[in-house]
C-alpha positions as CSV (number, residue, x, y, z in Angstrom):
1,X,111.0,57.2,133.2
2,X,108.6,56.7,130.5
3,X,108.8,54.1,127.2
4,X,110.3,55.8,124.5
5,X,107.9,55.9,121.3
6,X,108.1,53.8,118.7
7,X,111.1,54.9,116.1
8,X,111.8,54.4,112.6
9,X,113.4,51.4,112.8
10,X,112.7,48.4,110.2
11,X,109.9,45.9,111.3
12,X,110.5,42.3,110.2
13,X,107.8,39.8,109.7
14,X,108.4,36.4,111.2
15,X,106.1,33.4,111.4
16,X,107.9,32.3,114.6
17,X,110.2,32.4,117.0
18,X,111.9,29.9,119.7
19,X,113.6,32.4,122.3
20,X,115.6,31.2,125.8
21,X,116.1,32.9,128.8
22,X,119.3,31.9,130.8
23,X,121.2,32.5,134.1
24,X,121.2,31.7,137.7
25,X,118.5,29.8,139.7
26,X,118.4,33.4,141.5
27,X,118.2,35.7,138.4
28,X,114.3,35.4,138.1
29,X,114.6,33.7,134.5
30,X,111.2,31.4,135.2
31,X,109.1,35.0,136.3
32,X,111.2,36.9,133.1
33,X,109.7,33.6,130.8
34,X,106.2,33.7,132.3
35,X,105.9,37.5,132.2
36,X,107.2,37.2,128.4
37,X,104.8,34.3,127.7
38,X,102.2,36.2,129.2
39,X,102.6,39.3,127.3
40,X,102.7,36.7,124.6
41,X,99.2,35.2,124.6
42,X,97.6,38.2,124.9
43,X,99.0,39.2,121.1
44,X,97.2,35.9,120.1
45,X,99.9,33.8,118.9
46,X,100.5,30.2,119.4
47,X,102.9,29.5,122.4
48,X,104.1,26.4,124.3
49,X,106.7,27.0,126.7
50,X,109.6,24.4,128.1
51,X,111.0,25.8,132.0
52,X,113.9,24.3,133.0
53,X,115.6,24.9,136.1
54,X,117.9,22.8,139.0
55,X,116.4,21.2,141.7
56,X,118.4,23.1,144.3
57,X,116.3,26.1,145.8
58,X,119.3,28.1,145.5
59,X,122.1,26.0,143.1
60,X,125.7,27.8,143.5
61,X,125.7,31.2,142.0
62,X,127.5,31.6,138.4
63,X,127.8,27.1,138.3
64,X,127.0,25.3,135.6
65,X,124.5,23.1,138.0
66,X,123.1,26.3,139.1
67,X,121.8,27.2,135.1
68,X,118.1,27.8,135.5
69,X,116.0,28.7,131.7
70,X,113.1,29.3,130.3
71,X,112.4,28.8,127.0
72,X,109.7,30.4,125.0
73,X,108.4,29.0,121.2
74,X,105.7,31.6,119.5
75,X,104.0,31.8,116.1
76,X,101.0,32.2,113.9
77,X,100.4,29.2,113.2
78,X,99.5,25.7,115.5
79,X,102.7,24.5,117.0
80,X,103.1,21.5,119.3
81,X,106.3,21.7,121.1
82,X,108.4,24.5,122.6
83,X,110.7,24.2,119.7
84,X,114.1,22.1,119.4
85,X,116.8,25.4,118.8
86,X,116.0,29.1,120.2
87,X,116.8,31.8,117.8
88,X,117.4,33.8,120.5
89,X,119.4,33.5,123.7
90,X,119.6,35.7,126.6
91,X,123.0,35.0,128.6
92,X,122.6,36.7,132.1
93,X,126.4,35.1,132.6
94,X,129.6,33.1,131.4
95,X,127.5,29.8,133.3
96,X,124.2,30.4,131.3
97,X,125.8,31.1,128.3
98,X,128.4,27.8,128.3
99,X,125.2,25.5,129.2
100,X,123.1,26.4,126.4
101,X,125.6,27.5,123.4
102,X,125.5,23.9,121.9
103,X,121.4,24.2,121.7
104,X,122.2,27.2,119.5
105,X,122.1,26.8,115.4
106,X,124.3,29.2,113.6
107,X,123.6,33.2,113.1
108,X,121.5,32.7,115.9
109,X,121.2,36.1,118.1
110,X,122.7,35.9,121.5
111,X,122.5,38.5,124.2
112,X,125.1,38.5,127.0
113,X,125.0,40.7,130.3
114,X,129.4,41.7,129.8
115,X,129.0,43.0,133.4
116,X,129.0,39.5,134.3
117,X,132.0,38.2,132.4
118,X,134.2,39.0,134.8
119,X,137.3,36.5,135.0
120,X,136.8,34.8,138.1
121,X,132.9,34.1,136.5
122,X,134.7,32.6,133.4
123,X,137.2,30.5,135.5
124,X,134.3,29.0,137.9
125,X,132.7,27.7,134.4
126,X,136.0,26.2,132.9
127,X,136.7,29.1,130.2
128,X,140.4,30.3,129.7
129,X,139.4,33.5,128.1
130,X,136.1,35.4,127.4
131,X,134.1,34.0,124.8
132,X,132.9,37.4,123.9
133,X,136.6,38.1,122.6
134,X,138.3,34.8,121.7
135,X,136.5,34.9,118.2
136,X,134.9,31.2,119.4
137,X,131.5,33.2,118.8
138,X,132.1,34.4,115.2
139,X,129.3,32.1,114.0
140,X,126.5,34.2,116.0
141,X,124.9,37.2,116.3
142,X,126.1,38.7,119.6
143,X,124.8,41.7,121.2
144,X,126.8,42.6,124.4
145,X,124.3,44.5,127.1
146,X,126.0,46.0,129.8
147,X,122.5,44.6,131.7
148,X,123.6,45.1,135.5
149,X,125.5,47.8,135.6
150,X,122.5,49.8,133.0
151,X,120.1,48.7,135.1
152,X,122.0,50.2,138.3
153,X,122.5,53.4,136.6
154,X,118.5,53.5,135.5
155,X,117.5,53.0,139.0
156,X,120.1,55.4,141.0
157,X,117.6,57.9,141.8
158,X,115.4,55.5,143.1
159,X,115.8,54.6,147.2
160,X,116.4,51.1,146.5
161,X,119.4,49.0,147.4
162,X,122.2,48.4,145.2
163,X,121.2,44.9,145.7
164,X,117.9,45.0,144.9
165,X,118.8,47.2,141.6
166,X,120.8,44.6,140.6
167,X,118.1,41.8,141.1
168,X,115.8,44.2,138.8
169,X,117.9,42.9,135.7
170,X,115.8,40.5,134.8
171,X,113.0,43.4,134.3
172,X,115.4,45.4,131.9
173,X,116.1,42.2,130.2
174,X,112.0,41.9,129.8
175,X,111.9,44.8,128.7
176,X,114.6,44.9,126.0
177,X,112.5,41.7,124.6
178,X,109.5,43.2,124.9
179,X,110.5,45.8,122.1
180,X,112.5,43.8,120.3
181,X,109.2,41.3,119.5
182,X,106.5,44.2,119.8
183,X,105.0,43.0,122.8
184,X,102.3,44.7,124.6
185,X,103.4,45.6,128.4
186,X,100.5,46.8,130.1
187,X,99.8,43.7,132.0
188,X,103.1,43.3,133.4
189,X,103.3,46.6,134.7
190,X,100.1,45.7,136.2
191,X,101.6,42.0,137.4
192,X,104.6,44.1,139.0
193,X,102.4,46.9,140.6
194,X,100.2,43.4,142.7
195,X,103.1,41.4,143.5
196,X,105.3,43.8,145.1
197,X,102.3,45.8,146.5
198,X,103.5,45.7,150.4
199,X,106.9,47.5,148.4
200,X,106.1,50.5,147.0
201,X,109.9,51.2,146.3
202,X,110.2,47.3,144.9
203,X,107.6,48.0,142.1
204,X,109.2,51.8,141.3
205,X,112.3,50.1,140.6
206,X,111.2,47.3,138.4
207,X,108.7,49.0,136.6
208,X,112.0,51.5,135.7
209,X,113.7,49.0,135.1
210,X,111.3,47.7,133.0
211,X,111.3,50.8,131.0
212,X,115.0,51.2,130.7
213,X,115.5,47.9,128.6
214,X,112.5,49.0,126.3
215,X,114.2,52.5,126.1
216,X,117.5,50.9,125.4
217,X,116.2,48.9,122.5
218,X,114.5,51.3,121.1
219,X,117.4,54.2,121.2
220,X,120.4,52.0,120.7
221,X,122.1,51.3,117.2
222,X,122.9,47.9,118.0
223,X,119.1,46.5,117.7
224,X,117.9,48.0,114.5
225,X,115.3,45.6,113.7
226,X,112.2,44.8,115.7
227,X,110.2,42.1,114.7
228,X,106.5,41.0,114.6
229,X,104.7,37.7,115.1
230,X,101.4,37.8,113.4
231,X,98.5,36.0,115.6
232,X,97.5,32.4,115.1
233,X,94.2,31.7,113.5
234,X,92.5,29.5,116.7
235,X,88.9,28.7,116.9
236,X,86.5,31.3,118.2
237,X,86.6,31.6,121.6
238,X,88.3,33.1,125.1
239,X,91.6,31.8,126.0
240,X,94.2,32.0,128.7
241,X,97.5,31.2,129.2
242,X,97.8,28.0,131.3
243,X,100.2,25.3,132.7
244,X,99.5,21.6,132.7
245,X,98.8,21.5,136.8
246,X,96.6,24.5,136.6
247,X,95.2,22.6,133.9
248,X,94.6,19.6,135.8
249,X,93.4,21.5,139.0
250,X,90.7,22.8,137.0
251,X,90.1,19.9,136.2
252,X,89.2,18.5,139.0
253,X,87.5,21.4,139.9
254,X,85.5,20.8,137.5
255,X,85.1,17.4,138.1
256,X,83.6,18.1,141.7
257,X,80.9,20.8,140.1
258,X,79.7,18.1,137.3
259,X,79.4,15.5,139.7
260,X,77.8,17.3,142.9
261,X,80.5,15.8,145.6
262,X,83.2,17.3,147.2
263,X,86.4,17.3,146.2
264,X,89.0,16.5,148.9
265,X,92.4,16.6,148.1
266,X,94.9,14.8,150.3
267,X,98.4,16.0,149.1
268,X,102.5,15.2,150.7
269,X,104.6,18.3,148.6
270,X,107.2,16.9,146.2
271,X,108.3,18.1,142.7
272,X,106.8,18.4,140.8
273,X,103.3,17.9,141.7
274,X,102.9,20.3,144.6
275,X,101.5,23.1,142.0
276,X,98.3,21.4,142.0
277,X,98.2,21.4,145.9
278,X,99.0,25.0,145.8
279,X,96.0,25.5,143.1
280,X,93.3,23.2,144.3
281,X,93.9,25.1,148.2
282,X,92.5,28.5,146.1
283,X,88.8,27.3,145.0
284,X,87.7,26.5,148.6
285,X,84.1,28.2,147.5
286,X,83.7,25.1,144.7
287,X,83.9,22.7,147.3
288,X,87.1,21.9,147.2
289,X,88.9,20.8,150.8
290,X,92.8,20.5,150.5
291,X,94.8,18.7,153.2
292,X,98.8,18.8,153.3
293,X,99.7,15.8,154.8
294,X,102.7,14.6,156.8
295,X,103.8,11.8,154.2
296,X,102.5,10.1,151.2
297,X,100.7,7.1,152.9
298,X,98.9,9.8,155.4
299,X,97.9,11.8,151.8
300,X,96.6,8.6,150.6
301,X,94.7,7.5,153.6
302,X,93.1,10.7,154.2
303,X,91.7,10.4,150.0
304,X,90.7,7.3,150.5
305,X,88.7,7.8,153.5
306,X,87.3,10.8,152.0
307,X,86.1,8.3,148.8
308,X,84.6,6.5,151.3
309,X,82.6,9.0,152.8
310,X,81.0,10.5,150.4
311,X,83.8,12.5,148.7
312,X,85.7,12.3,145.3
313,X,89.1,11.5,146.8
314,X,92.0,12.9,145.1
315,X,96.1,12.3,146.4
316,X,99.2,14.2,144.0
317,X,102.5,12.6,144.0
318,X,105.3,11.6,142.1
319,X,107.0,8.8,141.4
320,X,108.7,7.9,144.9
321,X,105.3,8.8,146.3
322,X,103.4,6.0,144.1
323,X,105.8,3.6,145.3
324,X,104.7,4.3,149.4
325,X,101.0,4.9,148.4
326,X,101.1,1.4,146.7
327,X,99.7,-0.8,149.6
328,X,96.7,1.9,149.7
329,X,95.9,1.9,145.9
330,X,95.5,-2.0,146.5
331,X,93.2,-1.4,149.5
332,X,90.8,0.8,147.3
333,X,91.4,-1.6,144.6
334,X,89.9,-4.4,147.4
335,X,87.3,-1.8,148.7
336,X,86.1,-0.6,145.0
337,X,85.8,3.0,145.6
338,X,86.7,5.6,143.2
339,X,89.8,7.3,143.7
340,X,91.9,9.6,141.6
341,X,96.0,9.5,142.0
342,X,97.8,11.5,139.9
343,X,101.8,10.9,139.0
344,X,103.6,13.5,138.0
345,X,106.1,12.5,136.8
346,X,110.2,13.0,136.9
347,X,113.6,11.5,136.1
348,X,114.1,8.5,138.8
349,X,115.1,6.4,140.3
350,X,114.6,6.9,143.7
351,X,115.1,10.9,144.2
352,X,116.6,10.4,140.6
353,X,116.6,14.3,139.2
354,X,113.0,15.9,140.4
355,X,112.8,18.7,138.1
356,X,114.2,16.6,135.4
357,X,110.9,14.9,133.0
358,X,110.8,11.3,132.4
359,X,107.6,8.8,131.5
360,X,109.1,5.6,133.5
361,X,106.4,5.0,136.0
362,X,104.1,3.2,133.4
363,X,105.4,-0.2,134.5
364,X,104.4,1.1,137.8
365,X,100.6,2.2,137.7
366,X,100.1,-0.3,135.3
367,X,101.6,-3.7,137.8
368,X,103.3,-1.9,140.7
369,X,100.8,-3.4,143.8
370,X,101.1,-7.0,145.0
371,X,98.4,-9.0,143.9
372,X,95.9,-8.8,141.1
373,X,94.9,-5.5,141.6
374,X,94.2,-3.7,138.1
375,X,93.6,-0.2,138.0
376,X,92.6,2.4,135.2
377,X,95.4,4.3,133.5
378,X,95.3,7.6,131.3
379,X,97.9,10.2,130.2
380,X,96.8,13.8,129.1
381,X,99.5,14.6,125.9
382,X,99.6,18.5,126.8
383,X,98.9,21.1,129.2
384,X,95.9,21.9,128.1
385,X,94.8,18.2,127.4
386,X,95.4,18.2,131.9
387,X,91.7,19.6,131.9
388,X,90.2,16.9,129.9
389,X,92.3,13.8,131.1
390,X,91.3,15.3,134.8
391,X,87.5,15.1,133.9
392,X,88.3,11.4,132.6
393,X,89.9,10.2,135.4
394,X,87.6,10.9,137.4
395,X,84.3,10.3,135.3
396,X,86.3,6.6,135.3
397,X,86.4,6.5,139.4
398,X,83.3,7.7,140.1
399,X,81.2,5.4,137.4
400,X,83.3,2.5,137.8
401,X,84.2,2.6,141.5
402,X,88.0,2.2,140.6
403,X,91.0,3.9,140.9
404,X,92.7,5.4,138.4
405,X,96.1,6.7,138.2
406,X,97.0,9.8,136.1
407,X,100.2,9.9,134.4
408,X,101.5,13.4,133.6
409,X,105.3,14.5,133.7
410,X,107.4,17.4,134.5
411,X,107.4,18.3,130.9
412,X,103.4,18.6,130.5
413,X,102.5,19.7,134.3
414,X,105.3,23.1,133.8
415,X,105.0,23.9,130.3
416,X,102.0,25.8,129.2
417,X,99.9,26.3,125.7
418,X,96.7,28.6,125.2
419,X,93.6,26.7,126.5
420,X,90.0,27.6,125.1
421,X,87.5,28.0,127.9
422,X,84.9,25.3,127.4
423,X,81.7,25.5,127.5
424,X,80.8,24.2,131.6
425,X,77.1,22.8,130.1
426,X,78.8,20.6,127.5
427,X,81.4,18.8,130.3
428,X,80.9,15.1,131.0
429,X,77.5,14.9,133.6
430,X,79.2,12.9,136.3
431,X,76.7,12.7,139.0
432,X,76.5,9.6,140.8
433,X,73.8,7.5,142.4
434,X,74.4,6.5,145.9
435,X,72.9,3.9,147.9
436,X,70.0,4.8,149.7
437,X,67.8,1.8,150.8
438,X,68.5,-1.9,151.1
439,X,69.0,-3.9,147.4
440,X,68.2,-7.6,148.7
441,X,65.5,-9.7,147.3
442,X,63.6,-9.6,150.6
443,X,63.5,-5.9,151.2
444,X,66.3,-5.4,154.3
445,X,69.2,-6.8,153.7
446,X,72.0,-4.9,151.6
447,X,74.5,-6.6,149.9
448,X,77.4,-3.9,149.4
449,X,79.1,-6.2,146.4
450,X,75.7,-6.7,144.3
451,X,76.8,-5.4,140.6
452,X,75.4,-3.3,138.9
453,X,75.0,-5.3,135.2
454,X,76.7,-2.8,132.8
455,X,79.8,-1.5,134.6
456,X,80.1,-4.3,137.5
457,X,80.5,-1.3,139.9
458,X,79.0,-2.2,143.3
459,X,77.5,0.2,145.2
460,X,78.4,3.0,147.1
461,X,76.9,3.2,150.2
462,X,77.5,6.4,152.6
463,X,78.4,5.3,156.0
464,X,75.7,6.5,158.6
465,X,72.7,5.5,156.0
466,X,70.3,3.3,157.9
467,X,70.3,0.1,157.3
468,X,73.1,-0.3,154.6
469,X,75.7,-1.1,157.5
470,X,78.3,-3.0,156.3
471,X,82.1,-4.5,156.6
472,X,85.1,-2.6,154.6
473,X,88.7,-3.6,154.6
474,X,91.3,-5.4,152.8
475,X,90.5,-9.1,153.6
476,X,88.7,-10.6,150.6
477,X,85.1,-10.1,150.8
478,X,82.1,-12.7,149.6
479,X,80.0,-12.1,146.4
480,X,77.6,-9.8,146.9
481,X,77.1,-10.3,150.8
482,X,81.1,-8.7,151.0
483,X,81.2,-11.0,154.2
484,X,84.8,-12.0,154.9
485,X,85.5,-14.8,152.8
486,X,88.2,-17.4,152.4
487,X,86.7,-19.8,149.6
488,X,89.0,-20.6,147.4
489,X,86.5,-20.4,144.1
490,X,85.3,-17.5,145.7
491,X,88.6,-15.3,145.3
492,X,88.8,-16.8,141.8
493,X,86.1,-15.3,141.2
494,X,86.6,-11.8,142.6
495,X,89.8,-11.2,141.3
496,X,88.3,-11.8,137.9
497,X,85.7,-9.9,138.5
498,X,87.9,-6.8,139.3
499,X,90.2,-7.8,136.6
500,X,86.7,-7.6,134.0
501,X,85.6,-4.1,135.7
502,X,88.3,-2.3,134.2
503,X,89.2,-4.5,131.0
504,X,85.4,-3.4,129.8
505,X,85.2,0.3,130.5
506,X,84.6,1.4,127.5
507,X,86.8,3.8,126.4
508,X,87.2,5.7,123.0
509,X,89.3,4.6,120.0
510,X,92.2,5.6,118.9
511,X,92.6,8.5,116.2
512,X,94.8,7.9,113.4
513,X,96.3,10.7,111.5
514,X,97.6,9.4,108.6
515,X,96.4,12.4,106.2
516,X,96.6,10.4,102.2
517,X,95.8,6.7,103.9
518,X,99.3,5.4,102.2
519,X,101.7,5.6,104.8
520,X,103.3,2.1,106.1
521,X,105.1,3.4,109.2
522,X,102.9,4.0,112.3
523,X,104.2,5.9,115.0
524,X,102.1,5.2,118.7
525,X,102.5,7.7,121.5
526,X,101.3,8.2,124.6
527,X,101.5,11.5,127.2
528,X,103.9,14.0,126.5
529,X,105.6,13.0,123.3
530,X,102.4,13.9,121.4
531,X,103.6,17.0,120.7
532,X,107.8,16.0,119.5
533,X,105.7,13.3,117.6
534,X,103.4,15.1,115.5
535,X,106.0,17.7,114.9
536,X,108.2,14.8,113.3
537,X,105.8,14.1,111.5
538,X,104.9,17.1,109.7
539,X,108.2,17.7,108.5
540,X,108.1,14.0,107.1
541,X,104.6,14.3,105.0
542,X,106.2,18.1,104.2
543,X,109.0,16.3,102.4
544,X,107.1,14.0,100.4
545,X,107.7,11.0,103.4
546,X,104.2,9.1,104.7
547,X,104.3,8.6,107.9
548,X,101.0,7.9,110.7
549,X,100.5,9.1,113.9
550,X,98.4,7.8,117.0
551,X,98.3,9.1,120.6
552,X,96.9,6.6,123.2
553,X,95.3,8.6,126.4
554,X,93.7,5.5,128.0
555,X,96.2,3.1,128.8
556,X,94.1,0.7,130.7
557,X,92.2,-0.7,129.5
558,X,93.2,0.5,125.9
559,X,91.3,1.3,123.3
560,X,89.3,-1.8,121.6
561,X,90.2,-0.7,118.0
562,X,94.0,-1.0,118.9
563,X,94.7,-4.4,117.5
564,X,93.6,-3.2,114.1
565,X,95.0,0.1,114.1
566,X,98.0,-1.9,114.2
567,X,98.0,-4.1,112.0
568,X,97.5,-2.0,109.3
569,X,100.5,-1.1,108.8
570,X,103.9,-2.7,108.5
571,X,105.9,-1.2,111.1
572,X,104.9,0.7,114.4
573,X,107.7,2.4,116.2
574,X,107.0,3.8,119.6
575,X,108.8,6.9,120.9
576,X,109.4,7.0,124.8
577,X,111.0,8.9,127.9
578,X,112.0,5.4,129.1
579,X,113.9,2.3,127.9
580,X,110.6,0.9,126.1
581,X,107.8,0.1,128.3
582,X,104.4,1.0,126.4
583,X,106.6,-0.9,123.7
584,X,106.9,-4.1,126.1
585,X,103.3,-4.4,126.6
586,X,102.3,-3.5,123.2
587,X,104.6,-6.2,122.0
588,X,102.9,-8.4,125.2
589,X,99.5,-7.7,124.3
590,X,99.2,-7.8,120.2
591,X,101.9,-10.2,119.4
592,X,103.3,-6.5,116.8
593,X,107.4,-6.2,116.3
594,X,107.3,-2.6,117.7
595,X,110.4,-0.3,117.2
596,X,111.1,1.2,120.6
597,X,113.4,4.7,120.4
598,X,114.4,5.8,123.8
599,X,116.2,8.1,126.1
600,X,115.9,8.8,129.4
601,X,118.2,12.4,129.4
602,X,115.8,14.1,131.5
603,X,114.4,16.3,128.8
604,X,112.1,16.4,126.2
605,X,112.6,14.6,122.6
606,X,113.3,17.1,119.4
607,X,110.9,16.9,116.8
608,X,114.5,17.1,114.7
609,X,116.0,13.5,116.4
610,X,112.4,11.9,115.9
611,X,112.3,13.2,112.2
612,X,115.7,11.8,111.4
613,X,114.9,8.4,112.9
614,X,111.6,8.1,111.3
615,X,113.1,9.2,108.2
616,X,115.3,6.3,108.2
617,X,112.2,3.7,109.4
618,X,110.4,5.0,106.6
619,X,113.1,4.9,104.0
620,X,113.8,1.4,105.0
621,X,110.2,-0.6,105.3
């Protein structure tokens, strides 16, 4: 079967469009989304994507639990979040259709697969009678697609199963989108001839497939409008499609090239961080060691150890995995060596909803180890951003002999944006100077906690060098000597010491954008609500309404312009996944009446909810 040619139909011109693809955990909605996002980039538009999907591997077929989606926002202009309402919804059944209706805004297009609204389908979700002929979807634009049984009937000459014909749906569905947006398809024929490769039959039947939704749209009178999405102007430059863990990977990749050490990764799978584990196990040839570990402290350990050999130790987690690598983020703390921890993190408590986004660990890697054991703290506030807060994180570590914990969530380490390749020779130079000869006054003697005078690092010393022997472990060591010490003024002293390491990293100020200089309302930020945020406010400075916007990225120590930045203006209203924490310590820390606005849902804010409060803060200061 080949794609029909383009007809006569009417082309409409759209600056954007927010479109959702819905059904089972099984109906390949996350591959139909990233094949779609794909085809997508390549056009040049704008994109930023929001998955969503249960944390069963395998939820109960046609359940409301079981809804997995995908939901796709494109334009030709900069956007910043993956868009609060889809103007398009693809239904694969009753479940998918019940679980995302209310996200709908009215006249909004929505495309059902009728082969699945069978009445025992309707019953499982709680509907009496079928939506599609009860009237209770008058306010929409509905297109019923016969998309199981069509696809069936595209692929009967083919010697495929009837099963696996039905499991191509997903293709036709791509397909039927695919002309109905004027994407290009070449690459995902290409993406379906390499991953079913070892099936020649498998790639026949979804590449038909494929075809037959493009020939539908194209042939039937129900779509008689195809639309196009101009590119986005973007500065100059070669982009790719990418998520916020492949972001961060590279990252770090990039992190071991810049700085000449190896990077070893010591990893325990859990949701959502094991992406990065999966990524970091492909670049082998940069130098890159991975090690799947049997639990979190064992991930830990292993990064540690490698830190202390020689290595730029890395360990992913999550939440609950924070929580058991605590006791060995206070070691390193006690041993000063860099190490890198990234929290990715999810809805909690305790296995809480893993594929779920939430920003509640701050209390935790900003306090959560026993003792005074500060560590460095920064947030990337995209996908894209992953790259950059990776090289920070560890150009922190590896100068400052620290750890650092990187907070990212579900929302930034799944969801993707277009990332401009930078340019390697303009990264951060992050080579480090190891210890090579004795530092004493007289010549021989090394003293493994002698500062250096600028960042109060001590040195790092790679164990087999001759003569710079020394003791490591978690009892507290003496000034300079790091002999095992119990002196009272001693400790005093080290603890502030370590407490002064991180408080005077210098780190750079905060931006403000606050475009005409008269707005009174400041709204602070930090990881993933940058983009809900500065969505917000745009539509408030579009309507006349001043409102500023910051972003922090380094949340310990913060920025040393802070203080200022907020008392400039006469309210400062801070947005979070959580019930207020960045809002406790600002309040803590500069003595400011912050305005916390929370919810902890498991999803995303909308830049409409944030608009409507600010609109309200700013009506009232």
């Amino acid at each position: 079967m080949t794609l029909a040619p383009i007809s006569g139909k009417q082309i409409r011109q759209l600056d954007r469009v927010v479109i959702r693809f819905a059904g089972d955990s099984g109906d390949g909605m996350q591959l139909t989304g990233d094949r779609f996002t794909s085809e997508t980039a390549q056009l040049g538009n704008d994109i930023s994507t929001l998955p969503n999907f249960p944390a069963e591997i395998r939820a109960p077929a046609g359940t409301l639990p079981g809804v997995s989606s995908f939901q796709v926002h494109f334009a030709d202009y900069d956007i910043l979040t993956p868009g609060d309402a889809p103007n398009v919804l693809v239904a694969m059944n009753p479940a998918a259709l019940k679980a995302n209706l209310a996200d709908l805004p009215r006249g909004a297009d929505i495309i059902v697969n009728t082969d699945e609204f069978t009445k025992r389908n309707l019953t499982k979700v709680g509907y009496t009678s079928s939506p599609l002929e009860d009237g209770s979807l008058d306010g929409y634009v509905v297109h019923p697609v016969a998309l199981t049984s069509m696809t069936i009937g595209a692929l009967a000459e083919l010697a495929v199963s009837k099963k696996d014909a039905e499991r191509a749906k997903n293709m036709f569905a791509l397909g039927l989108l695919s002309w109905m947006y004027s994407r290009p398809y070449a690459s995902t024929l290409r993406f379906l001839e390499r991953k079913f490769a070892a099936r020649p039959e498998l790639v026949a039947a979804n590449v038909a497939a494929f075809r037959a939704g493009w020939n539908f749209g194209e042939t039937t009178e129900d779509f008689s409008v195809r639309y196009e999405v101009a590119p986005a102007r973007m500065l100059a430059g070669t982009y790719r499609n990418i998520t916020g863990n492949q972001a961060l990977s590279l990252g770090l990749v990039a992190a071991g090239v810049r700085s000449g050490l190896p990077v070893f990764l010591g990893a325990y799978p859990i949701t959502p961080a094991s992406d990065i584990l999966h990524e970091l196990s492909k670049h082998k040839r940069f130098g890159v060691v991975t090690m799947q570990a049997e639990d979190e402290i064992a991930a830990v350990g292993a990064a540690l150890g490698a830190s202390y050999g020689g290595s730029l130790g890395v360990t992913t987690t999550s939440g609950p995995g924070v929580a058991l690598k605590s006791e060995t983020i206070s070691l390193a703390v006690a041993l000063e060596l860099p190490l890198v921890i990234v929290d990715v993190q999810r809805a909690g408590p305790s296995t809480g909803m893993p594929t779920k986004t939430e920003q509640a660990d701050l209390n935790m890697a900003l306090y959560g180890r026993h003792g005074e054991a500060p560590v460095a703290v920064i947030a990337p506030r995209s996908p894209a951003d992953c790259f950059h807060a990776a090289l920070e994180a560890a150009r922190i570590a590896l100068t400052y002999r620290t750890p650092v914990i990187l907070l990212s969530d579900n929302y930034v380490a799944n969801g993707s944006e277009p990332w401009l390749l930078p340019d390697v020779a303009s990264l951060p130079d992050l080579r480090v100077r190891f210890a090579t000869a004795p530092n004493g006054e007289d010549g021989t003697t090394f003293l493994p906690y002698l500062r250096d005078p600028h960042t109060l690092a001590r040195p790092w010393a790679v164990p087999g060098t001759p003569g710079l022997e020394h003791r490591i472990g978690g009892l507290e060591k003496a000034d300079k000597t790091g002999d095992i010490s119990y002196d009272p003024a001693n400790h005093d002293f080290m603890v502030r010491t370590r407490a002064a390491r991180i408080d005077t990293i210098p780190v750079p100020d905060v931006e403000v954008e606050d475009p005409d200089g008269d707005a009174r309302v400041l709204v602070l930020g930090w990881g993933s609500t940058y983009g809900p945020i500065g969505a917000a406010c745009r539509g408030l400075r579009q309507r006349g309404l001043p409102v500023a916007q910051a972003h922090l990225r380094h949340l310990a120590p913060m920025p040393g312009n802070l203080g200022d930045v907020l008392a400039a203006y006469d309210r400062v209203v801070i947005p979070e996944m959580n019930l207020g924490q960045l809002a406790h310590v600002i309040r803590a820390k500069y003595l400011v009446d912050a305005i916390g606005y929370n919810q902890v849902r498991g999803l995303p804010f909308t830049a409409a909810e944030l608009e409507t409060m600010l609109e309200e803060v700013c009506k009232n200061v």
